[in-house]
C-alpha positions as a printed Julia matrix, in Angstrom:
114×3 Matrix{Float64}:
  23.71  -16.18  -27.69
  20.73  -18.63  -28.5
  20.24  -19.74  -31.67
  16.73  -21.28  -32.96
  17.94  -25.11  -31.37
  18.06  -23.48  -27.96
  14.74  -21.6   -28.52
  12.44  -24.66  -29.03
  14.1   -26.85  -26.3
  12.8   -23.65  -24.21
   9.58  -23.17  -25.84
   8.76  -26.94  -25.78
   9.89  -26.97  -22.03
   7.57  -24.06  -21.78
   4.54  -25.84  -23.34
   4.89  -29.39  -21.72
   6.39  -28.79  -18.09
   3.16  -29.41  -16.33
   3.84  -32.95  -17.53
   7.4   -32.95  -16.35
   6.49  -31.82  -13.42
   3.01  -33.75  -11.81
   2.99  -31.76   -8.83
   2.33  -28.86  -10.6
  -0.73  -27.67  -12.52
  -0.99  -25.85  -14.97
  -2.7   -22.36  -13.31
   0.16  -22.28  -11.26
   2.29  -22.03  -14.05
   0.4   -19.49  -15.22
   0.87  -17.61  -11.5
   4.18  -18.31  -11.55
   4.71  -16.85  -15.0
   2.36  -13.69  -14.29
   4.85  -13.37  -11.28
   7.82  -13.35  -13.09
   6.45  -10.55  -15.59
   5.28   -8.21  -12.69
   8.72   -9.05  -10.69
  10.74   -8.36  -14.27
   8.78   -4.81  -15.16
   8.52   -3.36  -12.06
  12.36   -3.4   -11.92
  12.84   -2.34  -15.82
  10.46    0.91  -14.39
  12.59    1.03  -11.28
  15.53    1.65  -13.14
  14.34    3.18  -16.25
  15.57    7.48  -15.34
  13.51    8.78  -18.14
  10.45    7.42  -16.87
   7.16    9.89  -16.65
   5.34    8.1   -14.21
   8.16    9.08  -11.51
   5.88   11.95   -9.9
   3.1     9.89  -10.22
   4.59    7.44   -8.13
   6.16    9.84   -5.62
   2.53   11.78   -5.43
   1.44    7.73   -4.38
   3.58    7.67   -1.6
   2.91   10.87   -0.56
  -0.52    9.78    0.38
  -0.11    6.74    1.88
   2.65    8.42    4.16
  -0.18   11.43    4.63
  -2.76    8.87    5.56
  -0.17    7.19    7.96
   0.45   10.81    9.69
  -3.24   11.5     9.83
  -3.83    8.27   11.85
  -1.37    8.56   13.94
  -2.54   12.12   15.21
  -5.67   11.38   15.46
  -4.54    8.5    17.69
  -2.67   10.73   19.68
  -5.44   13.17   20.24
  -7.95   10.57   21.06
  -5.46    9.2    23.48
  -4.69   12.21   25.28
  -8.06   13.77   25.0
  -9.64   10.7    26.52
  -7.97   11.88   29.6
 -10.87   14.76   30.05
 -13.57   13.38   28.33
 -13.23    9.66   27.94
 -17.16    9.48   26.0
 -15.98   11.54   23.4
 -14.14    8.48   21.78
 -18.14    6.67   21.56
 -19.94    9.79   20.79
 -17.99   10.81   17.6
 -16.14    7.83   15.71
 -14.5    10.13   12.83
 -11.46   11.34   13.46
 -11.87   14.89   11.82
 -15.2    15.37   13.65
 -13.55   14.31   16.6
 -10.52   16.83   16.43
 -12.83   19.48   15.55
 -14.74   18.59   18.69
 -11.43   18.97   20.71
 -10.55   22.05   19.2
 -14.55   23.26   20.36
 -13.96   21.87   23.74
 -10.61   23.29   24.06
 -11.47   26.88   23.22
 -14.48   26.7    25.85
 -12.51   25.13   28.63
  -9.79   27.87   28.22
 -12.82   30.22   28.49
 -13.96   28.81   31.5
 -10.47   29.24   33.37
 -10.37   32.62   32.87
């Protein structure tokens, strides 16, 4: 419903509003315009149901939500392990190390019971 008027009142509001506006300068018109384009695509992609990049996306959150799960376990092991063999936690500051170590420990405590 705009016709060419309408247009260049925009356009010329576009092009002078630093000057309507003193408080402003202009980069932040240009943040607040790079904002408005990232805010306006990612909901066209949200929406869009042909969209390729869906498993893309979903394979994205997988791994965050995988690197979430793997933190929290190893949390949990350090935390319970730390129990036995509160050094462990200085001696070996990677968590796959360190759950291989448990499972080492583990297997030669059980050992040792017997």
């Amino acid at each position: 419903m705009c016709n060419e008027l309408i247009e260049e009142i925009i356009r010329g509001i576009r092009v002078h509003f630093t000057k309507f506006l003193k408080q402003f300068q202009p980069t932040d018109l240009i943040k607040a315009q790079l904002g408005v384009a990232h805010s306006y695509s990612r909901s066209q992609v949200q929406y869009d149901p042909n969209r390729q990049d869906k498993p893309i996306i979903q394979a994205i959150a997988v791994i965050d939500q995988l690197d979430k799960d793997i933190n929290t376990f190893s949390m949990r092991i350090k935390e319970w392990f730390a129990w036995h063999f509160p050094e462990l936690n200085q001696l070996v500051p990677d968590n796959a190390i360190f759950a291989q170590c448990v499972s080492i420990i583990g297997v030669f405590l059980v050992l040792l019971t017997f």
